[in-house]
C-alpha positions in Angstrom: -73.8 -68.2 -38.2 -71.1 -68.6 -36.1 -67.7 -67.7 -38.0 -64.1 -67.8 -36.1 -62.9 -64.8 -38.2 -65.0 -63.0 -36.1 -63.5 -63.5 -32.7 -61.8 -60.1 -33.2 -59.4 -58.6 -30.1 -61.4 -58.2 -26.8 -64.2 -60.0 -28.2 -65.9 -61.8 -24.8 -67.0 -65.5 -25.6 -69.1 -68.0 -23.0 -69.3 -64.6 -21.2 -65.6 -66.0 -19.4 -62.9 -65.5 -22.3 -61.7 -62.2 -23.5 -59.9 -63.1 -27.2 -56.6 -61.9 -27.4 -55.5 -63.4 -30.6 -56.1 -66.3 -33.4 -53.2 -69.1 -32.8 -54.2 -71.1 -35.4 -57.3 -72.5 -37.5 -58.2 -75.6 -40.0 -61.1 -77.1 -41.5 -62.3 -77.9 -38.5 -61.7 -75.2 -35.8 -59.8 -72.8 -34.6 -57.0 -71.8 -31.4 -57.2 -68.7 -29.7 -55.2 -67.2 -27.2 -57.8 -65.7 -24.5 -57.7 -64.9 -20.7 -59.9 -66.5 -18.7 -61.2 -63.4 -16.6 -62.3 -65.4 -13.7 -58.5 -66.2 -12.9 -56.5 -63.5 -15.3 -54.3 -66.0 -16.8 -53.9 -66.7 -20.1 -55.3 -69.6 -21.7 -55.8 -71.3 -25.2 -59.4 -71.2 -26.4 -60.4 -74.1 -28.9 -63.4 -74.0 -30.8 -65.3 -76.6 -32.9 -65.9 -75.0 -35.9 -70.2 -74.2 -36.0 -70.6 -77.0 -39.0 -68.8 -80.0 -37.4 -71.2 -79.1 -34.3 -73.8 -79.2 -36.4 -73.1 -83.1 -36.3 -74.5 -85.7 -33.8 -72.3 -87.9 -34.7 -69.3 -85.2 -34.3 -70.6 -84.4 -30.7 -69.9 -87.7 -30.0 -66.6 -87.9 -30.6 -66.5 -84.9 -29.2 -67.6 -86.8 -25.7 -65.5 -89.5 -26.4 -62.7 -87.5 -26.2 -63.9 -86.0 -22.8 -64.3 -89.3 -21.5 -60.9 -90.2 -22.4 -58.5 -87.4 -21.0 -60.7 -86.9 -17.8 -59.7 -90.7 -16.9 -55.7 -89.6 -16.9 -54.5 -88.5 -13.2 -50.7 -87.3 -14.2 -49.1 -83.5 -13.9 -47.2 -84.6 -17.5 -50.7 -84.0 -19.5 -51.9 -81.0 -20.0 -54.9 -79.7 -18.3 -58.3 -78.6 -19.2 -59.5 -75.9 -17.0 -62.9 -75.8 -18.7 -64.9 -77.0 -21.6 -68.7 -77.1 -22.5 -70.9 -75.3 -25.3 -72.0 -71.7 -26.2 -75.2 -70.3 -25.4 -75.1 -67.3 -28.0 -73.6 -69.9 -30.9 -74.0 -73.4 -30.2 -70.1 -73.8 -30.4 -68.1 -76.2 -28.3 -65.2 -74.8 -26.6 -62.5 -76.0 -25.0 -59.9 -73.9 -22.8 -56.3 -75.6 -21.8 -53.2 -74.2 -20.3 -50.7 -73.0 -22.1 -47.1 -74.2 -22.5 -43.9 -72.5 -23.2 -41.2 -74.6 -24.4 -40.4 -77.4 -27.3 -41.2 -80.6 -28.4 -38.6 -83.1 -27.8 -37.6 -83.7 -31.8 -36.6 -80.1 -31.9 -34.8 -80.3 -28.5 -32.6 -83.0 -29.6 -32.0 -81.6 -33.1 -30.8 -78.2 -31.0 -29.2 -80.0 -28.1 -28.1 -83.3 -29.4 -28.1 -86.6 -27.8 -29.1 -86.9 -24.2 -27.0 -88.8 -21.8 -28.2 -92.0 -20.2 -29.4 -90.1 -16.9 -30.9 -87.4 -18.9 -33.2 -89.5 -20.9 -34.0 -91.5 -17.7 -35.5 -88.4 -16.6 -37.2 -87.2 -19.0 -38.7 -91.1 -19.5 -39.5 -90.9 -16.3 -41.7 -87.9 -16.5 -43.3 -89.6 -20.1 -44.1 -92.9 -18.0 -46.4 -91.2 -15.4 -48.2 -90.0 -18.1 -48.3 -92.9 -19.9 -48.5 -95.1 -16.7 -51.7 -92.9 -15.7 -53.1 -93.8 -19.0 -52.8 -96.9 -19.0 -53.5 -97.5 -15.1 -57.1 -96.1 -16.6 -57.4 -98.2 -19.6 -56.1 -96.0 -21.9 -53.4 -96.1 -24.4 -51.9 -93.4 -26.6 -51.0 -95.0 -30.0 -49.1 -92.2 -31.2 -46.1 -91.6 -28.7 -43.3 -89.5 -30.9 -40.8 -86.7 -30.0 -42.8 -84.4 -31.2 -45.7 -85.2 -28.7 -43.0 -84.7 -26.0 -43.4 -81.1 -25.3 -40.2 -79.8 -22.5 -42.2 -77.0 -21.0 -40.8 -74.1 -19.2 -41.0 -75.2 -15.5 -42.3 -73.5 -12.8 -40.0 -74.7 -10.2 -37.2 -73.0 -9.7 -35.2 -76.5 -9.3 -36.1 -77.5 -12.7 -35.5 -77.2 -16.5 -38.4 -78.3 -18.1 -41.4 -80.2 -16.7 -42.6 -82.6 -19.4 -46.0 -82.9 -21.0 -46.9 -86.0 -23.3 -49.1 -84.3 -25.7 -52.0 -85.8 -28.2 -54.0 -88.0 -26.2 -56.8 -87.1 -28.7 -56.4 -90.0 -31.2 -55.7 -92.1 -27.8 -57.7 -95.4 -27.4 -60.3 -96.0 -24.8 -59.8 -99.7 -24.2 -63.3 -100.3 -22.2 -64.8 -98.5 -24.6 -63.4 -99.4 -28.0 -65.2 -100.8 -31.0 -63.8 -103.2 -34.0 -62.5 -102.2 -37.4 -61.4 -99.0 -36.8 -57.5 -99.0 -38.8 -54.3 -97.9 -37.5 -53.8 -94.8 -36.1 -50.2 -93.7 -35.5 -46.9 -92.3 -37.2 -44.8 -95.1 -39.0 -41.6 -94.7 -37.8 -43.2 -95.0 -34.2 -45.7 -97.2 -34.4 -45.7 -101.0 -33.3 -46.2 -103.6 -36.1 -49.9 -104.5 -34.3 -50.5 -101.1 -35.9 -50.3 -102.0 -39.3 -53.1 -104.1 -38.9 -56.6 -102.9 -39.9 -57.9 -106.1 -37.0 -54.9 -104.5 -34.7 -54.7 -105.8 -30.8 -54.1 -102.6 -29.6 -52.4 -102.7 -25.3 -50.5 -100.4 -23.4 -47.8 -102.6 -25.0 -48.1 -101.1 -27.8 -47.3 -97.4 -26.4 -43.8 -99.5 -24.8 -43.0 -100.1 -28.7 -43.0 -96.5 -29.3 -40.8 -96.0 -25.5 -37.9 -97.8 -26.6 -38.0 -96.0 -29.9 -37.8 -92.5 -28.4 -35.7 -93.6 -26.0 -33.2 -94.4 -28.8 -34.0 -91.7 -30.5 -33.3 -89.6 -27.0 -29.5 -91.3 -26.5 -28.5 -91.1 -30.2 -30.3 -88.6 -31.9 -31.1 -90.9 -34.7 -34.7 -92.9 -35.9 -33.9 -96.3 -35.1 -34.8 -97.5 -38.8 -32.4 -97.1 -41.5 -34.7 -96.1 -44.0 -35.7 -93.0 -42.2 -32.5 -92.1 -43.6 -33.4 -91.9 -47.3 -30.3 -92.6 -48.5 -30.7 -95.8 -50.5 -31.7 -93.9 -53.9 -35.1 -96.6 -53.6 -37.7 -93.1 -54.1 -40.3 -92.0 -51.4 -41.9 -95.4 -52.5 -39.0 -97.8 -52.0 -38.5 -96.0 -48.5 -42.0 -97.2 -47.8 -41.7 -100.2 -48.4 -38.1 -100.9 -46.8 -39.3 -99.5 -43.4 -42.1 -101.6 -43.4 -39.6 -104.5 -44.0 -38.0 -103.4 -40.9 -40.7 -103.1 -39.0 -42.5 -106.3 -39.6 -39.5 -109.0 -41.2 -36.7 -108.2 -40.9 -34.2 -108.8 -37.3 -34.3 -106.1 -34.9 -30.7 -105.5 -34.2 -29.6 -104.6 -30.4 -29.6 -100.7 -30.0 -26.3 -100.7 -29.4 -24.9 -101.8 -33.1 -27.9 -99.7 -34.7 -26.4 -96.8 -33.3 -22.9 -98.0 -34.1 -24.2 -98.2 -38.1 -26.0 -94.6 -37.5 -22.6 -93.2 -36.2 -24.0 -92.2 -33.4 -21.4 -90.2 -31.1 -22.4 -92.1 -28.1 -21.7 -95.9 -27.0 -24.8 -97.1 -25.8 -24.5 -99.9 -22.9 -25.5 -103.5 -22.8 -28.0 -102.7 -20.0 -30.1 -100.6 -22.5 -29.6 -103.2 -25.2 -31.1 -105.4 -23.0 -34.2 -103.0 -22.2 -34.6 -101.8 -25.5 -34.9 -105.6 -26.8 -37.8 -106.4 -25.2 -39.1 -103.1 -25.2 -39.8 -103.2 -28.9 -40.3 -106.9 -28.9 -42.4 -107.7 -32.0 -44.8 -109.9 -30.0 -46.8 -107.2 -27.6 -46.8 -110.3 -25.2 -43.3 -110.3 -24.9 -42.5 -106.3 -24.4 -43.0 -104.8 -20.7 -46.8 -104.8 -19.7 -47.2 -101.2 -19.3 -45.1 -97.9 -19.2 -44.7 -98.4 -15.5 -43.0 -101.7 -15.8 -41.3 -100.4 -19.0 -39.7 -97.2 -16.6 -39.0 -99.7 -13.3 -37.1 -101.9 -16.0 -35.1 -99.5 -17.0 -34.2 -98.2 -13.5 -33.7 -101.5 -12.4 -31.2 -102.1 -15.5 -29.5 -99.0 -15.5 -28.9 -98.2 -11.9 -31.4 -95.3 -11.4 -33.1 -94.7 -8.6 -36.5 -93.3 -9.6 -38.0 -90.3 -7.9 -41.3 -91.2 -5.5 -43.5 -89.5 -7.7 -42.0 -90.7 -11.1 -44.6 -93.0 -11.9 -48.2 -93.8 -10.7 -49.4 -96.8 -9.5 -50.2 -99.9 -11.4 -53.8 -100.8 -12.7 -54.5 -104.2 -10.3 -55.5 -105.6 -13.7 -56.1 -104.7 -17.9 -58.9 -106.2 -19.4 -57.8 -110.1 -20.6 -59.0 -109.8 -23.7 -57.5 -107.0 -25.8 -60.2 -104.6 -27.1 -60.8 -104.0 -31.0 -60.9 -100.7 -32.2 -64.0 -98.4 -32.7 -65.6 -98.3 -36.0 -66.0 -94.7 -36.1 -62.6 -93.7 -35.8 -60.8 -92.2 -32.9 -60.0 -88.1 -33.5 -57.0 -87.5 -34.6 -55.7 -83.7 -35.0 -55.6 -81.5 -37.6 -52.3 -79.1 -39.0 -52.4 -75.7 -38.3 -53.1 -75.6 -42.2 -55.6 -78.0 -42.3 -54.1 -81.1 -43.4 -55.0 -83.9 -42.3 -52.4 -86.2 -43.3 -51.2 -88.8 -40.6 -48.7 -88.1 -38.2 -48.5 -84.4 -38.8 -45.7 -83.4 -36.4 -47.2 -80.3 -35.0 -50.4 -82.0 -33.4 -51.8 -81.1 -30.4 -55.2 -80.1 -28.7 -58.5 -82.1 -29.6 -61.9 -80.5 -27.9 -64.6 -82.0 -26.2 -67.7 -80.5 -24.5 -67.2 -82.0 -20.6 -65.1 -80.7 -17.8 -62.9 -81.7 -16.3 -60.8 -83.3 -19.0 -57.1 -82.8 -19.7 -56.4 -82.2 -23.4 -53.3 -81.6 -25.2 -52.4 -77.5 -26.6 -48.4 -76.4 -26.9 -47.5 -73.4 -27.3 -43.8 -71.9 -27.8 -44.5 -67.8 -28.2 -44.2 -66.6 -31.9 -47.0 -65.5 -34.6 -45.1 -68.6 -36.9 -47.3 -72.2 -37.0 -45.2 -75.0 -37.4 -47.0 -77.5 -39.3 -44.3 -80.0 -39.6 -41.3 -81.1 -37.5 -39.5 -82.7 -40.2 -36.1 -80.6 -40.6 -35.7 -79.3 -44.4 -32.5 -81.0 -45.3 -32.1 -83.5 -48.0 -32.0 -86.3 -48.6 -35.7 -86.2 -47.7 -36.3 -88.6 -45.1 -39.4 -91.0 -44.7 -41.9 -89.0 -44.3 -43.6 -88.9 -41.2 -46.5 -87.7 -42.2 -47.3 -89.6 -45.1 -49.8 -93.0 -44.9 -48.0 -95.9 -46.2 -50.0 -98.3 -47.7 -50.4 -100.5 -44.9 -52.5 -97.1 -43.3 -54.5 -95.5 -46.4 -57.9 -96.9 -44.5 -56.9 -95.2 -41.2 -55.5 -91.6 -43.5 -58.8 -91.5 -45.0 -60.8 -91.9 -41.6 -59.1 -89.2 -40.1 -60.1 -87.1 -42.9 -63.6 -87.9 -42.4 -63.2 -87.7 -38.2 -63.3 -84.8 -36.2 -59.7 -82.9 -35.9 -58.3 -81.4 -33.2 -56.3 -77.9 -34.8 -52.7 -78.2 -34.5 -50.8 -75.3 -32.7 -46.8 -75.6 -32.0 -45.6 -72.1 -31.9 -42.1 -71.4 -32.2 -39.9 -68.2 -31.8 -38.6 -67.2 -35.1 -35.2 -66.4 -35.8 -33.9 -63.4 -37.4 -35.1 -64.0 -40.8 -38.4 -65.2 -40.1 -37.8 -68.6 -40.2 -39.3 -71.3 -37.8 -36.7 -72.2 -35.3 -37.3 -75.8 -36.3 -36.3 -75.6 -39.9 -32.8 -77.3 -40.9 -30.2 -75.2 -38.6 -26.5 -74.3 -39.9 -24.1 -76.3 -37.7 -22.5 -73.1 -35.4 -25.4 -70.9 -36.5 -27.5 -70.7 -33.3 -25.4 -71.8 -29.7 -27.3 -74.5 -27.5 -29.6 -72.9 -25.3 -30.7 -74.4 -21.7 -34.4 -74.5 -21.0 -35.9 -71.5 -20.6 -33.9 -69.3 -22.4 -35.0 -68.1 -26.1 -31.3 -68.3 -29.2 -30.6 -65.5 -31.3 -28.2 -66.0 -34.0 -25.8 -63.8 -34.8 -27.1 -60.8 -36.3 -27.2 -57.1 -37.0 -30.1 -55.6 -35.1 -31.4 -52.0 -34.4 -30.8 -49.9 -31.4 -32.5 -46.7 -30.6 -35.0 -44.3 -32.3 -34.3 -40.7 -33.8 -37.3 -38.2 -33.4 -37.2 -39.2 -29.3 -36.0 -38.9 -26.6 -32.5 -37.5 -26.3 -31.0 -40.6 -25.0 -32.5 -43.0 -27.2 -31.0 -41.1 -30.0 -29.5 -41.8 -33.0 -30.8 -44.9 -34.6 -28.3 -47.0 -35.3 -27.0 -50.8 -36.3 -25.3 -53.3 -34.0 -23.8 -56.4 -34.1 -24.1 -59.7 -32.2 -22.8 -62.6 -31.5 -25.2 -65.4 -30.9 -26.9 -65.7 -27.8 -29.1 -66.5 -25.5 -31.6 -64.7 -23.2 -34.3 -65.8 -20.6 -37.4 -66.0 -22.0 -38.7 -64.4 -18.7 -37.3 -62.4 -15.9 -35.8 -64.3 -13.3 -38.6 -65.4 -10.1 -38.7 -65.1 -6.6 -38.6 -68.7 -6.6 -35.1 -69.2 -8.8 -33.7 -66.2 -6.7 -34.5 -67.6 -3.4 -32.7 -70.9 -4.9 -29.5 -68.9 -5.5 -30.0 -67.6 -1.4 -30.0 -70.9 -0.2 -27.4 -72.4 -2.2 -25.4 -69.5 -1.6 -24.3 -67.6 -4.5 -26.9 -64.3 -4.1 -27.5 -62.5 -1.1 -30.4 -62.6 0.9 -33.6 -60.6 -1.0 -34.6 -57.4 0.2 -38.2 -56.8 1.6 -37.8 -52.8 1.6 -37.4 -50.6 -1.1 -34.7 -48.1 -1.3 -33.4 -45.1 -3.5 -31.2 -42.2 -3.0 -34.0 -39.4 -3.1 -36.8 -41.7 -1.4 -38.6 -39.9 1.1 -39.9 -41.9 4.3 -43.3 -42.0 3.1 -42.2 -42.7 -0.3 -39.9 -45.9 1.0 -43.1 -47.0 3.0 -46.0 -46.9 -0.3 -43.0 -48.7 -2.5 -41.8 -50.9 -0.2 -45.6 -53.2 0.1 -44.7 -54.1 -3.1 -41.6 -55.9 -3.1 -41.9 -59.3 -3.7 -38.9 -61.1 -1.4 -41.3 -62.3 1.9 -45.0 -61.6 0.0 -47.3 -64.7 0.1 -47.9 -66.0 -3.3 -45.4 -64.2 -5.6 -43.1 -67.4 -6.0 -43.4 -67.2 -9.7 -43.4 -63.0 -10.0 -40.4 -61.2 -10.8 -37.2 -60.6 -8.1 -37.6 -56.8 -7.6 -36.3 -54.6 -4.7 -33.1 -56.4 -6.0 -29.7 -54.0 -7.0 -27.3 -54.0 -9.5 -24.8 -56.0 -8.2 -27.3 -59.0 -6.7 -28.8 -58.9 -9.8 -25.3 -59.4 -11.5 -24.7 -61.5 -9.0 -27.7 -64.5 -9.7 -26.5 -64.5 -13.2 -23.0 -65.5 -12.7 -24.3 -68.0 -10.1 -26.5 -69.1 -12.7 -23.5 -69.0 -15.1 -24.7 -66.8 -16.9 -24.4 -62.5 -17.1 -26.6 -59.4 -17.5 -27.5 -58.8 -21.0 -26.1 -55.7 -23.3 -28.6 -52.8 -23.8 -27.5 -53.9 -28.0 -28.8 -57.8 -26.9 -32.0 -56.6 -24.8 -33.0 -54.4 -27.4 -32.7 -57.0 -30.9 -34.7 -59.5 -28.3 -37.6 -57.1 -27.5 -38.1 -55.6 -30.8 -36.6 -58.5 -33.9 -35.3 -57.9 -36.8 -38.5 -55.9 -38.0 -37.8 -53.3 -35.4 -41.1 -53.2 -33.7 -41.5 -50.1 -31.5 -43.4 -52.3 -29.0 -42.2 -56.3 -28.8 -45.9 -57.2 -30.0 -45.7 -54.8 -33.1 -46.8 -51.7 -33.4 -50.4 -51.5 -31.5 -50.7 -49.5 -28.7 -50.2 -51.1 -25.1 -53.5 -52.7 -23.8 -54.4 -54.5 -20.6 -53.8 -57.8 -22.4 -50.0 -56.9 -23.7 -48.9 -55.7 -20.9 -48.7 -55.5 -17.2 -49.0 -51.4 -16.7 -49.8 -48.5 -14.3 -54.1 -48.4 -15.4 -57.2 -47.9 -13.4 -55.7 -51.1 -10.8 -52.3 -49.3 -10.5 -51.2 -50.0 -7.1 -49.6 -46.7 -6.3 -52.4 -43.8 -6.0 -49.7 -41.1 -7.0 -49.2 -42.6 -10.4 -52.9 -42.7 -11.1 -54.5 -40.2 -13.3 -57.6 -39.9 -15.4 -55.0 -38.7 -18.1 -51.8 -41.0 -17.3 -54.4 -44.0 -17.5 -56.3 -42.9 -20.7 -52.6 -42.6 -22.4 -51.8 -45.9 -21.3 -54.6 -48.2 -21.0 -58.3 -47.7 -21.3 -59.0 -50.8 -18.9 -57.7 -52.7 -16.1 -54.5 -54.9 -16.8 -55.9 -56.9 -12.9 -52.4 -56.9 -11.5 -51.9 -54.0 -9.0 -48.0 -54.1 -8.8 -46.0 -57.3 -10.4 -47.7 -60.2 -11.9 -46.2 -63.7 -12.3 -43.8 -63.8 -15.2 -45.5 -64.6 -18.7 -48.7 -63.6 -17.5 -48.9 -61.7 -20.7 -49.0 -63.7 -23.9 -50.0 -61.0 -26.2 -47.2 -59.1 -25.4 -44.3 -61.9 -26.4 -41.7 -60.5 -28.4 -40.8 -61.8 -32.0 -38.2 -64.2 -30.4 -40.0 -65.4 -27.5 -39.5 -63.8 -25.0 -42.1 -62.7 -21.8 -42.5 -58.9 -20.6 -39.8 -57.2 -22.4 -42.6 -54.5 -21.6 -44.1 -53.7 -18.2 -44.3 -55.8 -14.6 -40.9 -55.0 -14.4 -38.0 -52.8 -15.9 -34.9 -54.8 -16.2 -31.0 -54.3 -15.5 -28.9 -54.2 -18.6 -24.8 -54.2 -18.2 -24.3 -50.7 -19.3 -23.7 -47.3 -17.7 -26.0 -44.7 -19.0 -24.0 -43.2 -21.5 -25.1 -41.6 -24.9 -24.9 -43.9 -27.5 -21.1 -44.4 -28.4 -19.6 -44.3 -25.6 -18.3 -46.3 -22.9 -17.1 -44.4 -20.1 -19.1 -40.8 -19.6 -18.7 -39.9 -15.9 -21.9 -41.8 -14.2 -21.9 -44.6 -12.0 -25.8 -44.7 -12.9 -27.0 -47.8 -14.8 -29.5 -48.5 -18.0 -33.0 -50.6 -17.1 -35.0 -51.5 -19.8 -38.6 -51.7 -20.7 -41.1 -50.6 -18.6 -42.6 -51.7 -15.6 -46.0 -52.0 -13.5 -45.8 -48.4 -12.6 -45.3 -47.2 -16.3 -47.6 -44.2 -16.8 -47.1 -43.6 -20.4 -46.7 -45.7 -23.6 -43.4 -44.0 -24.3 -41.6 -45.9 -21.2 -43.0 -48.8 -22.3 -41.5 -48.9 -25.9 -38.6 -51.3 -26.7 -35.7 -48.6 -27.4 -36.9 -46.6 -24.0 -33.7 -46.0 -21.8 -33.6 -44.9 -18.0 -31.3 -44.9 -15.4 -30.8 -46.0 -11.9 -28.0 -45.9 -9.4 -26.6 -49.1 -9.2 -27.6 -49.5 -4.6 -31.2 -48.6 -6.2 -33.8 -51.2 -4.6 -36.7 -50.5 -6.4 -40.5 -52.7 -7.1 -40.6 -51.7 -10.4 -37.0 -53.1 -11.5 -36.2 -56.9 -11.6 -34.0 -58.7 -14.2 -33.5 -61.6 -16.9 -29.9 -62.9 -17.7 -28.4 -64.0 -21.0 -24.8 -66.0 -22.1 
């Protein structure tokens, strides 16, 4: 019988995934991190667990589910690149992209309130998702921040892109069934919710809108007895947010935030939207997101981008839909709870393709099975049914589940980055860089090489460092808006013969067709210094490099202390694209396998190899300038003009350059392939 402890490292499944590692698993299933071997890239494998498959009745909420996420058209859910069943087991799969980034709840709690033009934005990204939805007939019934997940973009001209996660528990109008309960989280759910007979509209996904976009401005929950500071007990919390919800005046956003002490003013315009917004009549709130986000423009004085939302379904069903007795899926925790509203839910599987599917993932071995922060007084808890939703808490522990994954770096002392933060503790980070608090960390290695040597403490401040080295794309971005140089297509060094220039030189990336998203190389000292203080930013110490790659355990390698492999890292194995480097011996030191990149691979291309903070190939595709002259430990000012790079590269023959306290040097004019850069501040 099939059994998910088995899925070892390198084990091949559906004869297309080669298992890297576990994510995460629950009563139901279990997450792996594979690469798909047709493409290289990494994915994140889902598997129904063999005695839920077992189920007819399973399977077809299994297909339910397909049919639901293959009907949304929108670049802000997250794809399924493939899905179906076994041969060898029987076991439905599911394989999704994989994000890198945070959930909205977390971002705010890190970042603080977003400005009026920020959250319009970010809404407007949410709506095309939602607008897609519900353009199909779909709605999502449990929009939160925490199912707003600000990936890592891939365009250089962009933070984040945003994904609206958990369409698993979402509702197929055309398709639903009566009686099913309510599905959502309380302090986000629309008072039609609460109803076990619930009318449930895309007007009920606008209720939850104007709620995050509160949430979004002020940083608060719009209802006071999130707050759980009335003494009443978890009970008399319950019980006065449903009081809120369903009796009691709405008051205009503005004064709410006033009474929250909210640091910002919030203008009439918004009152005015978030009124009818979260009108307790779904008749009188905005039709569908894409009214909701054209409102709001129209209110505000934003001009929204083409693309921000799709266009409107001609027409929605006149009579509202009831619900499906069977239950709609609804994810489980990475532990296996099932309680409603877990923060941390994601992906829910089904066994057709193409289907788009919901899977975060923020690099770290740490699940996060909660995004409530651990302060007190505890507030009303999300995740708890209230009594109004006991029917719908104990289908979804009878229902199929979905196994929630939201990996987060971890911060010095192991702790999820989303537990209750010291104000000062960690500095606000922009997107795409991973925070290190201030810390003593360890630098170097005695028993190696001379200039790794001694071991040895140091201190930092807090910072922040790119999670992954800076692109040919965000380069070319500092070109044209001119604070970098153009990039250099040839590769240069002082000792370089001509025939040595020539092999290196095919591998630069600055003119090469398709290496947008692979690391600058070919790129000196001083233009490398030169993006980062264009970017407002600076090249990271060898002391801050270091405490990123390996964390506070130390690791010799940023995954731990395994060996390199072809799924860590990208190194100089069999594919090596520079025949001098090859050797039966070099190779079967490094790599007993083929890592499918020849020279540079896009950045993050190698999960397994994340470091404990987060951060992407702090070992091989590319070495990286550090701000340091290649001094012995200790001192500042030797005699050289030659610089430190860090960690590896592509053309690394040995797993001793590719260990997280490995030093070498390179004049500072030095153009090479194998040496790019990230930046920190």
């Amino acid at each position: 019988m099939f059994s998910h402890a088995d899925l070892a490292e390198g084990t091949l499944f559906a004869a297309e995934f080669r298992v890297v590692r576990r994510l995460a698993s629950g009563g139901m299933g279990a997450v792996y991190l594979a690469e798909q071997l047709s493409t290289g890239r990494p994915r994140a494998l889902k598997l129904m667990h063999f005695g839920m498959a077992s189920s007819p009745e399973l399977r077809e909420k299994f297909a339910l589910e397909a049919r639901v996420g293959a009907r949304i058209a929108s670049e802000h859910v997250v794809e399924v690149v493939g899905a179906g069943v076994d041969a060898a087991t029987g076991t439905p799969w599911l394989a999704m992209e994989l994000l890198v980034g945070d959930d909205l709840s977390a971002t705010v709690r890190s970042h603080g309130p977003f400005t009026l033009a920020e959250s319009a934005a970010i809404l407007g990204q949410v709506c095309h998702a939602l607008g897609a939805a519900h353009a199909a007939g779909i709605v999502h019934r449990d929009l939160k921040p925490a199912n707003v997940f600000l990936a890592h973009s891939k365009r250089a001209q962009e933070a984040y892109t945003v994904k609206v996660l958990d369409f698993g528990i979402a509702k197929l109008l055309e398709e639903a069934r009566a009686n099913t309960g309510a599905i959502g989280s309380p302090l986000w759910m629309a008072p039609e919710q609460t109803e076990r007979s619930a009318d449930i509209s895309p007007a009920t996904d606008v209720w939850a809108l104007g709620l995050l976009a509160f949430h979004m401005l002020t940083g608060h929950e719009f209802w006071l007895a999130a707050r759980g500071d009335g003494g009443a007990g978890e009970g008399g919390r319950v019980r006065g947010f449903f009081r809120e919800l369903v009796l009691e005046p709405i008051p205009p956003a503005s004064q709410r935030a006033r009474e929250l002490g909210a640091p910002t003013t919030l203008p009439g315009s918004f009152d005015t939207w978030f009124a009818r917004a979260v009108a307790r009549e779904p008749r009188d709130r905005y039709g569908d997101a894409t009214e909701a986000y054209a409102a709001l423009c129209a209110l505000c004085g934003f001009v929204p981008p083409a693309t921000s939302v799709p266009p409107r379904r001609p027409s929605l069903p006149d009579s509202r839909p009831r619900t499906d007795p069977n239950g709609i899926v609804t994810p489980l925790s990475a532990t296996a709870n099932a309680r409603l509203g877990d923060a941390a839910t994601v992906a829910t599987g089904a066994p057709a393709a193409p289907l788009r599917a919901s899977l975060a993932v923020t690099p770290s071995d740490a699940v996060a099975d909660s995004d409530e922060p651990a302060a007190e007084p505890a507030p009303l808890p999300v995740s708890g049914p209230s009594p109004r939703v006991l029917a719908a808490g104990a289908l979804v522990l009878a229902a199929l589940g979905g196994v929630a994954v939201l990996l987060r770096p971890r911060g010095p002392a192991g702790e999820p980055e989303d537990a209750a933060v010291t104000p000062g503790a960690l500095p606000y980070c922009p997107k795409g860089m991973v925070r290190v608090a201030a810390t003593v960390g360890f630098v170097g290695a005695d028993g190696g090489p001379r200039e790794e040597q001694p071991a040895h403490t140091e201190q930092v401040n807090a910072f922040c460092m790119d999670m992954t080295e800076v692109t040919v794309a965000e380069y070319a971005e500092c070109v044209k808006r001119g604070g970098c140089r153009a990039g250099h297509k040839d590769a240069a060094w002082p000792t370089a013969t001509k025939e040595e220039r020539v092999a290196w030189s095919r591998f630069c990336n600055e003119g090469r067709d398709g290496t947008a998203e692979h690391p600058m190389n070919c790129v000196s000292f001083d233009d490398a210094a030169a993006y980062c203080r264009w970017a407002n930013k600076a090249l990271p110490t060898e002391a801050q490099w270091e405490i990123v790659a390996r964390g506070p355990e130390a690791r010799p390698f940023p995954w731990g202390h395994d060996a390199p492999t072809p799924l860590r890292v990208n190194a100089c194995d069999k594919g090596c694209g520079i025949p001098s480097r090859r050797s039966v011996d070099t190779v079967a030191a490094l790599v007993d396998g083929d890592d499918r990149w020849e020279g540079t691979s896009p950045v993050g291309a190698f999960p397994a190899g994340v470091s404990p903070f987060g951060a992407f190939d702090m070992a091989g595709n590319v070495a990286e300038w550090v701000d340091a002259p290649f001094c012995p430990y200790g001192e500042t000012a030797c005699g050289t003009v030659a610089r430190v790079v860090r960690g590896g590269s592509w053309s690394s023959v040995t797993p001793a350059s590719l260990r997280a306290t490995a030093r070498a040097k390179a004049a500072p004019d030095n153009r090479q392939p194998d040496v790019g850069f990230r930046c920190a501040k």
